[in-house]
C-alpha positions as CSV (number, residue, x, y, z in Angstrom):
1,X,10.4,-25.4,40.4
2,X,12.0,-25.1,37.1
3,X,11.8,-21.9,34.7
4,X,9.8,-24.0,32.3
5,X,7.3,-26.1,34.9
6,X,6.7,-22.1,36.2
7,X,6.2,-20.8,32.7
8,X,3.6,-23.8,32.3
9,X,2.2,-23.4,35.9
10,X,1.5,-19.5,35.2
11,X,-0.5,-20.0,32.3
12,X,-2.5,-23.0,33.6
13,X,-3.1,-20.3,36.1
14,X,-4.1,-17.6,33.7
15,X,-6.1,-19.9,31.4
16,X,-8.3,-20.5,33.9
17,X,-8.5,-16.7,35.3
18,X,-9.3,-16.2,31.7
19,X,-11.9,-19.2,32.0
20,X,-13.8,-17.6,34.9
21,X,-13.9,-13.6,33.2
22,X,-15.8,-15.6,30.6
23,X,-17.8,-17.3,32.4
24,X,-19.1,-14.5,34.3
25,X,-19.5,-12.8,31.0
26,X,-21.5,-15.5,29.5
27,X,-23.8,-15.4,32.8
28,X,-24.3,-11.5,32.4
29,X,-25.3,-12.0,29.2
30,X,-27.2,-15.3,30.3
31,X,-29.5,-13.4,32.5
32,X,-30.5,-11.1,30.2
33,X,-31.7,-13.5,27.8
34,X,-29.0,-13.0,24.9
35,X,-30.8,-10.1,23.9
36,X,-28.1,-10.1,20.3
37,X,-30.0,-13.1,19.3
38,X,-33.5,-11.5,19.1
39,X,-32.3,-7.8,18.5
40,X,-29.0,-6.9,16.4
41,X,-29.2,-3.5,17.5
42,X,-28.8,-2.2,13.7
43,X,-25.2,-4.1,13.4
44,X,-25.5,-5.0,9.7
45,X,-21.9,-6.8,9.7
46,X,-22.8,-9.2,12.3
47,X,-26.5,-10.3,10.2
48,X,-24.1,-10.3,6.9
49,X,-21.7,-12.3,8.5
50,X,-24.2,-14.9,9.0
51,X,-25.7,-14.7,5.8
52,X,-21.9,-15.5,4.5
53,X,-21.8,-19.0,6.6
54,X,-24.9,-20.0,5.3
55,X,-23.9,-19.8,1.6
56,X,-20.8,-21.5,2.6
57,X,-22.5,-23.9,3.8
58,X,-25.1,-24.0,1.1
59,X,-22.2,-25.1,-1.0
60,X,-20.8,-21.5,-2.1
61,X,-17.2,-21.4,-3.8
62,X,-14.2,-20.9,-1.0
63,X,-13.0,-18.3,-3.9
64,X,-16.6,-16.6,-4.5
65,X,-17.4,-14.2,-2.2
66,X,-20.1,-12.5,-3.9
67,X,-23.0,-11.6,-2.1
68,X,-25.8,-12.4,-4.7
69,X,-29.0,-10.9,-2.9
70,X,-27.8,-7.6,-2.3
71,X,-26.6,-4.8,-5.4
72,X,-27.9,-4.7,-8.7
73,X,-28.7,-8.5,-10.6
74,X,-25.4,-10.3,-10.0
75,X,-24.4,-9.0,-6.4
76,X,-21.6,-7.7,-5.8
77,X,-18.0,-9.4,-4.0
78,X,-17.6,-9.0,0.1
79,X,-14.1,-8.0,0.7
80,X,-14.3,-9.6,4.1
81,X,-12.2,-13.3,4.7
82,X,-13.3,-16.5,4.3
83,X,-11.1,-17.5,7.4
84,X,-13.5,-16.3,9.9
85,X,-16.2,-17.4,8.0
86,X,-14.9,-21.1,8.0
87,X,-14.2,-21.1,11.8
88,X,-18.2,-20.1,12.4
89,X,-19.1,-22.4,9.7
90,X,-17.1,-25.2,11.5
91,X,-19.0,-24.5,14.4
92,X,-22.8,-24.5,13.1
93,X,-21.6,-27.7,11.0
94,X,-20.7,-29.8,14.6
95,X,-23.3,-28.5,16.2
96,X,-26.1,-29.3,13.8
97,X,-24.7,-32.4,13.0
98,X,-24.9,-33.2,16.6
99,X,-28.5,-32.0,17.2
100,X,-29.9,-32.2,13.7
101,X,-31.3,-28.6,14.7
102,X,-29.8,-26.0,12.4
103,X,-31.2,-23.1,14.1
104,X,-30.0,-24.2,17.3
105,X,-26.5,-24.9,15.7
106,X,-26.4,-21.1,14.6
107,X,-27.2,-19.6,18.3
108,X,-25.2,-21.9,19.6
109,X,-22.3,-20.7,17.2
110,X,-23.3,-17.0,17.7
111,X,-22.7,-17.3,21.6
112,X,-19.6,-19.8,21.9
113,X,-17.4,-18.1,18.5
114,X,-17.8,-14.1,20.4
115,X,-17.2,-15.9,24.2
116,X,-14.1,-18.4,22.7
117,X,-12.6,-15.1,21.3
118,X,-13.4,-13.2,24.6
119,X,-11.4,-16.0,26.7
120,X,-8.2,-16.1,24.5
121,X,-8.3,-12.2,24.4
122,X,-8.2,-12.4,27.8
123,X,-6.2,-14.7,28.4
124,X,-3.2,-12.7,26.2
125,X,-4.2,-9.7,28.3
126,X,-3.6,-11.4,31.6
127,X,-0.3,-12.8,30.2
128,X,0.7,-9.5,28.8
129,X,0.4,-7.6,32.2
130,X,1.6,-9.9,34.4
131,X,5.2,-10.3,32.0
132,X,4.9,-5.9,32.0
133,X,4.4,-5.8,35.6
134,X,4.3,-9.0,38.1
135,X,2.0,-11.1,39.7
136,X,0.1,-8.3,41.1
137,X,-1.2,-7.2,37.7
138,X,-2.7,-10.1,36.8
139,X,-6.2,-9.5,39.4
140,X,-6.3,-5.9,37.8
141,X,-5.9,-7.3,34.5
142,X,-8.7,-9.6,34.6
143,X,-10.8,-7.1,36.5
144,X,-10.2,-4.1,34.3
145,X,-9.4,-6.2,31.2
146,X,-12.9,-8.4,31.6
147,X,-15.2,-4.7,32.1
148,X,-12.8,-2.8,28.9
149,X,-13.9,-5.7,27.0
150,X,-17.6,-6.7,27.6
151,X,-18.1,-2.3,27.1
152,X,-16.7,-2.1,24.1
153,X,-19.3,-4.6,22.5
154,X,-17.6,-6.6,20.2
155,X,-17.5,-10.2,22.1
156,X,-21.6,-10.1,22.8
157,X,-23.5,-13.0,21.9
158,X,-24.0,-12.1,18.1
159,X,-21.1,-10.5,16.7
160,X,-19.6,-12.3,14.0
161,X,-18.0,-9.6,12.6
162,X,-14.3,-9.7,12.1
163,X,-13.0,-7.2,14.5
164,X,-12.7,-9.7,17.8
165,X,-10.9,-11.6,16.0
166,X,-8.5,-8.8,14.7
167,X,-8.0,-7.8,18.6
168,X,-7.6,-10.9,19.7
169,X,-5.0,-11.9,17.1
170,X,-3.2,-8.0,18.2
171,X,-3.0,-8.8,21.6
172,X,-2.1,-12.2,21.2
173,X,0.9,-11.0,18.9
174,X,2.0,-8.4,21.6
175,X,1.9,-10.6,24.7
176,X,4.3,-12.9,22.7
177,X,6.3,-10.4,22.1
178,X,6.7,-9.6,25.4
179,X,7.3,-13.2,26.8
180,X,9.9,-14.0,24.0
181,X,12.9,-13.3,24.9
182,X,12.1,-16.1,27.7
183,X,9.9,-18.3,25.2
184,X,11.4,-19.0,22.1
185,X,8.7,-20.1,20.4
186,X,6.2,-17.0,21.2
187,X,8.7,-15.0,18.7
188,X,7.2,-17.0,15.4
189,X,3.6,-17.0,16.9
190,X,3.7,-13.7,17.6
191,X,4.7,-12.6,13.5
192,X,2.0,-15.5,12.7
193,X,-0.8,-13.5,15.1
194,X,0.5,-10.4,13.1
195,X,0.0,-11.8,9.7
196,X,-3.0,-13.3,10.4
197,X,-5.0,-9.9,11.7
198,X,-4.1,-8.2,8.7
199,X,-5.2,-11.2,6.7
200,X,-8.4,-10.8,8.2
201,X,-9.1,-7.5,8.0
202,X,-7.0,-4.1,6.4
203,X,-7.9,-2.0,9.8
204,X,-5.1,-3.7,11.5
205,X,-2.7,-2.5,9.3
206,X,-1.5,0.6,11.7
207,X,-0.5,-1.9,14.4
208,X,0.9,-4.7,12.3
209,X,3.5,-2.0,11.0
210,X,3.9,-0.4,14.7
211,X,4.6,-4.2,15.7
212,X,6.9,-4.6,12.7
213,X,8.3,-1.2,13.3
214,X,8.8,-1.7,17.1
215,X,10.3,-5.2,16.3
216,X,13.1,-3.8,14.4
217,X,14.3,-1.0,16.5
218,X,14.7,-3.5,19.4
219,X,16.6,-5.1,17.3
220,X,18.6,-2.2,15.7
221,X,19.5,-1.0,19.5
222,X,19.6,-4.7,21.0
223,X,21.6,-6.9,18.2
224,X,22.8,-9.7,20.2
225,X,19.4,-10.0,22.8
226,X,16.8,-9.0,19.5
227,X,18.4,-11.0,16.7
228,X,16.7,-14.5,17.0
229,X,13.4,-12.9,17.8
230,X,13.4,-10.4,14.9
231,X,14.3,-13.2,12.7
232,X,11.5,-15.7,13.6
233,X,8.9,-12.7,13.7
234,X,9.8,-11.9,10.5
235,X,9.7,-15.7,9.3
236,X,6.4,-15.8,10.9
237,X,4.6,-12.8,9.2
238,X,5.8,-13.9,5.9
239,X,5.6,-17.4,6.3
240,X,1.4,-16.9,7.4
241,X,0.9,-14.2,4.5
242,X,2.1,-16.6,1.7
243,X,-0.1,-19.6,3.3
244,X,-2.9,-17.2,3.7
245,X,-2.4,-15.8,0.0
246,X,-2.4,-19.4,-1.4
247,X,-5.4,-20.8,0.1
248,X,-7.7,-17.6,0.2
249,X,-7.0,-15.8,-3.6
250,X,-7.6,-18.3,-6.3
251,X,-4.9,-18.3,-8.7
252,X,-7.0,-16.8,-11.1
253,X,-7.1,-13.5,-9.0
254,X,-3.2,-14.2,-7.8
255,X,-2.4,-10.4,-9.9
256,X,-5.0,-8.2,-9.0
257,X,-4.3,-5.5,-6.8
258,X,-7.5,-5.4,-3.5
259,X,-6.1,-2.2,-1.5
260,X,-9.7,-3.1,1.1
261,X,-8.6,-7.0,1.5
262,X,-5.9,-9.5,1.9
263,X,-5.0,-9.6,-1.8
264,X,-1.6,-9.0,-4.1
265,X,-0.4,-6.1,-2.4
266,X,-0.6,-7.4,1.2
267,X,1.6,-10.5,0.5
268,X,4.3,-8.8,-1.2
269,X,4.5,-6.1,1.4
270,X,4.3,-8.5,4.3
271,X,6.7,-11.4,2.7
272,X,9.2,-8.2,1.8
273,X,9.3,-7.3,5.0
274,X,9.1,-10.2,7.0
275,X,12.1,-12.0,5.0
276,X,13.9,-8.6,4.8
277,X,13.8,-8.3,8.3
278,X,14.7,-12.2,9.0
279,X,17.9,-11.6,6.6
280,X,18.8,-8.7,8.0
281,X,19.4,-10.7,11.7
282,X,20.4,-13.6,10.1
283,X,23.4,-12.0,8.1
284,X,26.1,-11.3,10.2
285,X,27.8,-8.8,8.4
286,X,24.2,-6.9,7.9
287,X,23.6,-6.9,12.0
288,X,27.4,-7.0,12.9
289,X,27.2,-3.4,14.5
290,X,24.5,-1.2,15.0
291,X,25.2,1.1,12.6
292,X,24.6,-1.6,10.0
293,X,21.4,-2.7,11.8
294,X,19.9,0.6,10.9
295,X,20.9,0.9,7.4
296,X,20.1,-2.6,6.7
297,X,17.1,-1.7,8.0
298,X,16.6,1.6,6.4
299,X,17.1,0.3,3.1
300,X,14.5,-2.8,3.7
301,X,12.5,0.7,4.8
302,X,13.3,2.0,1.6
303,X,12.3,-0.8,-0.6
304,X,9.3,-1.3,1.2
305,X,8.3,2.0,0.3
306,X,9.4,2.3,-3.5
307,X,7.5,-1.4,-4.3
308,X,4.4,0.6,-2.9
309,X,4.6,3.6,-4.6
310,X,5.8,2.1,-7.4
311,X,3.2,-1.1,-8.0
312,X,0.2,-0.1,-5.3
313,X,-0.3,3.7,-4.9
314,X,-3.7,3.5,-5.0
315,X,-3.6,2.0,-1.9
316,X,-1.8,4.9,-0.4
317,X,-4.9,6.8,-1.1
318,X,-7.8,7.6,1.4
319,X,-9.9,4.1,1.8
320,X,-12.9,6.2,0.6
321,X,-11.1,8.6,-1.8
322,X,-13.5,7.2,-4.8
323,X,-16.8,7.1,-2.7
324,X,-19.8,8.5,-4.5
325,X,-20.3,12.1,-2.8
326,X,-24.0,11.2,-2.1
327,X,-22.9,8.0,-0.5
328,X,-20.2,9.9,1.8
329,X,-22.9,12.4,2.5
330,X,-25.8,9.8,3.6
331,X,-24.0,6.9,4.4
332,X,-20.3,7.4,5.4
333,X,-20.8,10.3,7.5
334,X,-23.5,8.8,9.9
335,X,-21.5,5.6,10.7
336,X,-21.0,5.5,14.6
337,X,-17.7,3.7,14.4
338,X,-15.9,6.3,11.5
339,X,-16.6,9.5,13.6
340,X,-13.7,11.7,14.3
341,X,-13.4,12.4,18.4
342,X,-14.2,16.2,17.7
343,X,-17.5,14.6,16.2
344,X,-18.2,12.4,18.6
345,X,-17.2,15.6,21.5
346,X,-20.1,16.9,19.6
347,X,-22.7,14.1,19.6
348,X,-21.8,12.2,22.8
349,X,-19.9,13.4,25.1
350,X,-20.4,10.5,27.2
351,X,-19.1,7.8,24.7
352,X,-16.5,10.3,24.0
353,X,-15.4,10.1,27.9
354,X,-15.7,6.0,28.0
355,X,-13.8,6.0,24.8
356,X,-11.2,7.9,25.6
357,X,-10.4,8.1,28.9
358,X,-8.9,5.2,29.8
359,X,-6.2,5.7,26.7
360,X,-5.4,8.7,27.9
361,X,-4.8,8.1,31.1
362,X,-2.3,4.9,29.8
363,X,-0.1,6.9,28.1
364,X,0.4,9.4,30.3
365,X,1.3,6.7,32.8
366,X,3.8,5.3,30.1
367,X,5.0,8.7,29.8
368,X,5.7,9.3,33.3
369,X,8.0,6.1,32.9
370,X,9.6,7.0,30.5
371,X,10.5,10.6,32.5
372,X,11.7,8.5,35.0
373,X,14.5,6.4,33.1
374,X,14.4,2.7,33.3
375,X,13.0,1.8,29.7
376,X,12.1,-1.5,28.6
377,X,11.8,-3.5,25.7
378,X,8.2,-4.1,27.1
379,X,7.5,-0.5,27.7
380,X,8.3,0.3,24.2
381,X,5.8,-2.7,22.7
382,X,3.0,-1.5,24.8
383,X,3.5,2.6,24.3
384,X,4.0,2.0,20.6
385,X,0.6,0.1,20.4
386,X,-1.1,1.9,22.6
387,X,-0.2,5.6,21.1
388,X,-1.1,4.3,17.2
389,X,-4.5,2.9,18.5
390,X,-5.0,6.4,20.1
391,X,-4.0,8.0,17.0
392,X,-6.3,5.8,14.9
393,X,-8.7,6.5,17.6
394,X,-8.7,10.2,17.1
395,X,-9.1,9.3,13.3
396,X,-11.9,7.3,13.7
397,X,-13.7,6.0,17.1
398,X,-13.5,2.6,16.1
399,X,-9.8,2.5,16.5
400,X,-10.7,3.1,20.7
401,X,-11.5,-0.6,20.4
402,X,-7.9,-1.5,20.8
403,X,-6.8,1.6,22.5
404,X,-8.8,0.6,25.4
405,X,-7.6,-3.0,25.2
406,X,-3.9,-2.0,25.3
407,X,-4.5,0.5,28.1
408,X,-5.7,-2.4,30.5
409,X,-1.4,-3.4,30.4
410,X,-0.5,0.0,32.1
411,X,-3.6,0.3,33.9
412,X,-3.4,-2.8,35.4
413,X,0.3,-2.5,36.3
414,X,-0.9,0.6,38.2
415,X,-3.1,-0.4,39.9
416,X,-0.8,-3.3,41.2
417,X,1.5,-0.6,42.5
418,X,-1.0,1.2,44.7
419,X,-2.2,-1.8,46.1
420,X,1.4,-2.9,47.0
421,X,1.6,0.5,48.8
422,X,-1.7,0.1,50.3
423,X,-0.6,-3.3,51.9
424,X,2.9,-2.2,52.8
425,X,1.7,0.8,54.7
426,X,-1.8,1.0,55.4
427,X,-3.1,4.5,55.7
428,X,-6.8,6.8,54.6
429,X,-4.3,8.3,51.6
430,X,-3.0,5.2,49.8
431,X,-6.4,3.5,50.2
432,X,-8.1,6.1,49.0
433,X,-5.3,6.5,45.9
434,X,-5.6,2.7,45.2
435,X,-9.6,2.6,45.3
436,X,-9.1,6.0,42.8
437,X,-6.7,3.6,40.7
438,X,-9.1,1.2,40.3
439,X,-12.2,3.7,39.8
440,X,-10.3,5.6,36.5
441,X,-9.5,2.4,34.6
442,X,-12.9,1.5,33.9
443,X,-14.6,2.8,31.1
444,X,-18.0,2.1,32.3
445,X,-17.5,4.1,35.4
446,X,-17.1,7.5,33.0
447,X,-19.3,6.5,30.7
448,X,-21.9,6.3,33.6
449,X,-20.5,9.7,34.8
450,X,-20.5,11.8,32.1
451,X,-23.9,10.4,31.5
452,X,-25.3,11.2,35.1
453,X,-23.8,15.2,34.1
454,X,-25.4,15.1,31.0
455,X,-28.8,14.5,32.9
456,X,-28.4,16.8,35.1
457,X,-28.1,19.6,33.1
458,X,-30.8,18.5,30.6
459,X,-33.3,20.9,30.2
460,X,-36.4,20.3,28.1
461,X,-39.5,17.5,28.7
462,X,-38.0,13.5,29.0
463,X,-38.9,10.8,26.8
464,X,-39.5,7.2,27.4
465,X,-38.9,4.9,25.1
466,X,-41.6,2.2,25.1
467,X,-39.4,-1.3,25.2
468,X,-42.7,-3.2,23.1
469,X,-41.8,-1.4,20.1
470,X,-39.2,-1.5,17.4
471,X,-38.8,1.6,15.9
472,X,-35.7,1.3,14.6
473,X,-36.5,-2.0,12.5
474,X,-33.6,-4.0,14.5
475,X,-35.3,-6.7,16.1
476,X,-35.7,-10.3,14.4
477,X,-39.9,-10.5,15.3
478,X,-40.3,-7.4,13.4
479,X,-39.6,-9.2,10.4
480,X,-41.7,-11.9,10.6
481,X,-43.9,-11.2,8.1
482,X,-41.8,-10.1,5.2
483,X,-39.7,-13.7,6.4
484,X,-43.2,-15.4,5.2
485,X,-43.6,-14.1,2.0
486,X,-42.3,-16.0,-1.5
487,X,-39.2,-14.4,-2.1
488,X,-38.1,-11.5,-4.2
489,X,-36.2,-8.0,-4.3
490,X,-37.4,-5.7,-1.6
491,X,-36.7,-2.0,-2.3
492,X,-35.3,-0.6,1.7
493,X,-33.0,1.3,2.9
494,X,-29.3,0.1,3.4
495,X,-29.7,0.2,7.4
496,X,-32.4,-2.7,6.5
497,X,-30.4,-4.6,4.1
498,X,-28.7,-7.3,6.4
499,X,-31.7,-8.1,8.2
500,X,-33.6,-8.9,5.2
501,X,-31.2,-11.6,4.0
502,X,-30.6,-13.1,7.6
503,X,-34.4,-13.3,8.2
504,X,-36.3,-13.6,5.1
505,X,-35.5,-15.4,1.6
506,X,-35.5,-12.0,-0.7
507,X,-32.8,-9.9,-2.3
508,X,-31.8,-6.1,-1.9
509,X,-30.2,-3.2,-4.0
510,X,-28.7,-1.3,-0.3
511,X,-26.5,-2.5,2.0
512,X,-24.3,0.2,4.5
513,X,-20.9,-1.3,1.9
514,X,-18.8,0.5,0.3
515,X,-18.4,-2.5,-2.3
516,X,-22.1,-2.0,-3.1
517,X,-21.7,1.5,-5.2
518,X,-24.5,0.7,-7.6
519,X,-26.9,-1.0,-5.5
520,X,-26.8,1.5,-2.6
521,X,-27.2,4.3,-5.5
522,X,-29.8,3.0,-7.2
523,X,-31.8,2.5,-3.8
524,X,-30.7,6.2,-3.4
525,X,-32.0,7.3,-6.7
526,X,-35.9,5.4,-5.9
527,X,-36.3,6.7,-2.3
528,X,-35.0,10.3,-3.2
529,X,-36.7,11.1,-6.8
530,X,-40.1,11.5,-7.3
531,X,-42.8,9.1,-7.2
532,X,-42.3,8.0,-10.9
533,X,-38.5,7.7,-11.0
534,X,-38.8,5.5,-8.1
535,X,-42.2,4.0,-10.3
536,X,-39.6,3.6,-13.1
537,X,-36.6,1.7,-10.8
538,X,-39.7,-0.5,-10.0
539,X,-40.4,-1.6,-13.1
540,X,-37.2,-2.1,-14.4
541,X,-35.3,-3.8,-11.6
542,X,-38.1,-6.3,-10.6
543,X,-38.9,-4.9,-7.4
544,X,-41.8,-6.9,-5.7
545,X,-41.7,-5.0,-2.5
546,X,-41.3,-1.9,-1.1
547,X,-40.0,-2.0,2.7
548,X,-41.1,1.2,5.1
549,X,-39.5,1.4,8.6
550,X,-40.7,5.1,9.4
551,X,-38.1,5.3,12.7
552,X,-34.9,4.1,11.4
553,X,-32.4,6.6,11.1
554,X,-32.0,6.2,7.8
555,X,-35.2,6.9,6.4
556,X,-35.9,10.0,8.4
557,X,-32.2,11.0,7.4
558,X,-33.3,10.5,3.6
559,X,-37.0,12.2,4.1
560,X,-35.5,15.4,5.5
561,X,-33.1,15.3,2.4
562,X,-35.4,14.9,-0.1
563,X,-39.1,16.2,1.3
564,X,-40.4,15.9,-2.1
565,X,-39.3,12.6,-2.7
566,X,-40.7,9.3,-2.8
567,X,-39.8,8.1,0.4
568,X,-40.6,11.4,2.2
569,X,-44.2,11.1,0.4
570,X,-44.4,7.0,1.9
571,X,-43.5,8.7,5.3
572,X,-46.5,11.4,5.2
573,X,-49.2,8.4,4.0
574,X,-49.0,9.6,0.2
575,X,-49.2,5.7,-1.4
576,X,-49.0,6.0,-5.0
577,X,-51.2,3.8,-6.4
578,X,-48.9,1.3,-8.1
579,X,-48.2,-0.3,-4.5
580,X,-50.6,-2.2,-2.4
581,X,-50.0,-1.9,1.4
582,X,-50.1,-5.3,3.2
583,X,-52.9,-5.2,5.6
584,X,-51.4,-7.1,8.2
585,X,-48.1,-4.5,8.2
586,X,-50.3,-1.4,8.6
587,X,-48.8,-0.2,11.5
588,X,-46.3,-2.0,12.5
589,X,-42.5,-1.0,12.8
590,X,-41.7,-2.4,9.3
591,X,-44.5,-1.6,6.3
592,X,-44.6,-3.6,3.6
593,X,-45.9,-2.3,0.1
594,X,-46.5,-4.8,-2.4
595,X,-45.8,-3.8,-6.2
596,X,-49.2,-4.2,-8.2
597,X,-48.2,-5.8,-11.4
598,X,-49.1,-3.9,-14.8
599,X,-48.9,-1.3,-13.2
């Protein structure tokens, strides 16, 4: 069989490994009743995200992304892409043209856009370790790779949020890396996969430039073997950023300067760099010797860097350098995914050990090959990835998404060695080694440990959570009743802004965005003054509604903050008498005041 026919044989074969991990994940998930669909579980980005394809469907501008019902009268503009909203538009628009059943079309879109993302991730991962390691990585991979991904969330029935996409796009751009010097064509894929994450969302940006960086050096230390790919991954990334910039930014906008989205400053950098770094191996007196590889290089380093400072320092800055100190305090600093690890050591111990684990273990395995000589270009892609995600990680726990995905490459490669030992020579000590392999590289298995520790040395009476009732405000039943009133603005909490757009026809001031200063402010200002500021906000902002969800974080947060407030005075009973509670809310999860008018 021919290099080529094997190439084509091995991902046939990998596709459909891919095809069966999603499968099964689609059945786990189909057991359980898609639980996402009926209960959100709080995520506001995935309920927005919806809210977003409907508008665009409604016949919203490509250009406008303004999100009119939430913020002060006027909204206030997403800084999230229109590129993932199209592809889950695409799908609702096939699928309700097929059945004539729009509500159907958008389940249908919730489960098959998460699960088609979950396949092609895994599908990179497979191809990445079995090019890092052999065949024997690839069972590992799928194994470990298909329980790394359904734990960390993001590919459940539901989510619509950008960041599947942004891992699937990273992965995808590192296993082409890894295959190209034997696939010419994964080279420009690859820098198109790069552009295209960042396009989609500015948290990729640490791994875009370790793949950029990464990139280079190869090609600094490797001129003749790294030239061609360095060229066509930089002719990719800047080739994708200037399509992206032309049909994403109206012309109109084509000068301002969006530090949180794909905007000015993202082209330039990427096209600088992309068609710096395809000159650079495309000149031969510029990659001649290795010596002028690095100061080519260093220059393009150079400019890079003076362009930023000189044009875009703000976006140098902290991404929540400007926040509001009230909105840092009761908004930023509660988010799950922007903990620190040393926070989340604190709060959760076991998240913290089926966050982090896995990582950890992966580069100290990358570490021990490097002590050992024998180097790679691969090693070098996956250790650089997989140290920056760890980095990010330690930053922020959402940057432990990616971490644990990259880890799956070394882990699965070790675990492919003990089970060639195991098989070689039978014995009690390399079964036992390989079957400890296998037990460290999944998450779950210390997430379920650290939990079982936790447990046991709880002290102190046991709750149990009663599964009939919503006290959180998450579920889609519990807001029936607001969904069936005539629309208008609802004053709530940010936690319980998303859900009343995706389930109801009204409007909102708060949202958990960092894009909705004055809406989330004002909502701050109501709940947190007195009775008669929040009387005033009323009047003056057309509020028809007040929304009361006693057990969501949130208000309990902002009731302990201000126990002379208006909120905290709603939590104890104290109605003023300018609202009228809704008799059929009385009760329930989510109250519902109504505004008397006149009053």
């Amino acid at each position: 069989m021919s290099i080529a026919k094997d190439g084509t044989s091995t991902w046939r074969f990998d596709i459909a490994l891919a095809l069966l991990a999603t499968l099964g994940f689609l059945a786990v998930n189909a057991c359980a009743g898609f639980p996402a669909l009926i209960d959100a579980g709080g995520d506001n980005d995935n309920l927005l995200r919806l809210v977003e394809v409907r508008d665009l469907l409604a016949g919203q501008g490509w250009f406008d992304l303004h999100q009119y019902r939430m913020g002060l009268e006027g909204g206030f503009v997403m800084h999230w892409s229109r590129l993932v909203d199209a592809s889950i538009a695409a799908i609702v628009l096939a699928v309700s043209n097929l059945t004539g059943n729009t509500a159907l079309a958008e389940n249908v879109a919730q489960v098959a856009w998460p699960a088609l993302l979950f396949g092609l991730t895994m599908v990179f991962i497979v191809r990445a370790a079995r090019s890092f390691a052999g065949n024997g990585a690839v069972l590992p991979a799928i194994v470990v790779g298909a329980a790394a991904l359904y734990f960390i969330g993001i590919f459940a029935p539901g989510a619509l949020d950008h960041h599947n996409v942004q891992l699937m796009l990273t992965v995808a751009s590192l296993s082409l890396l890894i295959e190209a010097p034997a696939h010419r064509s994964a080279t420009f894929l690859a820098g198109l996969c790069a552009g295209l994450t960042l396009a989609v969302g500015m948290e990729t940006a640490p791994y875009v430039a370790a793949i950029g960086v990464c990139v280079a050096a190869l090609f600094v230390f490797d001129g003749s073997g790294e030239k061609l790919i360095a060229r066509d991954f930089g002719l990719g990334l800047a080739g994708v950023a200037a399509l992206v910039f032309v049909t994403t930014i109206p012309i109109s906008a084509w000068g301002q300067v969006e530090c949180d989205a794909f905007s000015t400053v993202q082209f330039v950098v990427a096209a600088l760099a992309g068609i710096g770094l395809a000159a650079t191996a495309s000149i031969e007196a510029a990659g001649r010797t290795r010596g002028r590889r690095l100061i080519s290089l260093g220059l393009l380093g150079i400019v890079l860097g003076t362009v930023l400072l000189s044009l875009f320092p703000q976006c140098l800055a902290s991404p929540y350098v400007g926040l509001d100190p009230r909105l840092k305090m009761l908004w930023l600093d509660h988010i799950d995914e922007a903990q620190s690890l040393f926070q989340l050591a604190t709060r959760d111990p076991a998240e913290l050990a089926a966050r982090y684990v896995t990582p950890l273990v992966a580069i100290v395995l990358m570490a021990l090959r490097l002590g050992r000589g024998g180097w790679r270009r691969q090693d070098s892609l996956v250790a650089a990835l997989l140290v920056v995600a760890f980095l990010v990680s330690v930053w922020q726990v959402r940057g432990s998404t990616f971490s644990i995905a990259f880890a799956v490459i070394p882990l699965a490669a070790w675990i492919a060695k003990w089970r060639q030992r195991a098989e070689a020579s039978p014995s009690r000590s390399s079964v036992l080694r390989m079957a400890a392999a296998w037990l460290i590289s999944v998450n779950s298995i210390w997430s379920g440990a650290a939990e079982a520790a936790a447990a046991a040395l709880e002290t102190g009476a046991k709750t149990t959570k009663n599964a009939g009732v919503d006290p959180s405000c998450h579920a889609k039943a519990t807001f029936a009743a607001l969904g069936r009133m005539p629309g208008t603005t609802v004053l709530a909490v940010s936690n319980l802004g998303s859900p009343i757009l995706v389930y109801s026809r009204h409007r909102v001031f708060a949202g958990p965005y960092h894009r909705n200063v004055a809406g989330d402010l004002l909502a701050l200002d109501a709940f947190l003054g007195s009775e008669a500021q929040a009387r005033s906000i009323a009047r003056d902002d057309h509020v028809g509604l007040v929304a009361l969800c006693r057990g969501n974080p949130e208000s309990q947060l902002l009731a302990f903050t201000a126990p002379d407030g208006f909120l905290a005075g709603l939590m104890r009973g104290s109605v003023p008498e300018w609202l009228e509670p809704i008799a059929e809310t009385r009760g329930a999860a989510l109250e519902l005041y109504r505004v008397r008018p006149n009053r």
